[in-house]
Phi, psi and omega in degrees: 000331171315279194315327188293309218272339192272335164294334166265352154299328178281294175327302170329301191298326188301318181266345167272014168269320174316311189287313198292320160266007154289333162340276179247046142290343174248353153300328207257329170310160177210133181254151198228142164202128208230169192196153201061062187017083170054024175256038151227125169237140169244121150260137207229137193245163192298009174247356136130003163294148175287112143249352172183138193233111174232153140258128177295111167353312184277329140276075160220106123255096168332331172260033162203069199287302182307336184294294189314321188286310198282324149307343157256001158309284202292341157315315204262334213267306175300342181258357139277359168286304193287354158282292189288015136286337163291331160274318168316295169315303174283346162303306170307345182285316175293324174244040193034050209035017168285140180292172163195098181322120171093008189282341196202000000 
């Protein structure tokens, strides 16, 4: 049972060395999401941070503040669903889909 137990000790380490650099291999991804057929663009990195936000001139309207508000809403709410898929997927590569609650 020794030898059982030191082979999966071993296996843990092995993936969390996996994990720790797929981490920040996924800090460093970056992702592009554009909305309002491309006059809000976001890029965005796997750790669910904004690195760039443009807006096109042409949607800022003044009289339609709400138009705008709900395009950068649904900009940001998509480019954080499509981070955290990208990390789950690769994560799940590493931890043969088993879940493991806090890694990202």
């Amino acid at each position: 049972m020794g030898k059982n137990m030191n082979h999966l000790l071993k296996q843990a380490q092995q993936m969390q060395a996996k994990m720790g650099t797929l981490q920040k291999e996924l800090e460093s991804r970056e992702l592009d999401v554009s909305t309002g057929g491309g006059m809000i663009k976001i890029k965005m990195n796997g750790k669910q941070q904004i690195i760039d936000l443009s807006l096109n001139p042409e949607c800022v309207d003044p009289s339609d503040v709400e138009m705008l508000e709900e395009l950068i809403k649904t900009g940001i709410n998509q480019a954080i669903n499509e981070s955290q898929e990208m990390v789950s997927s690769a994560m799940s590569k590493v931890t043969g889909g088993i879940n493991i609650p806090g890694l990202f």
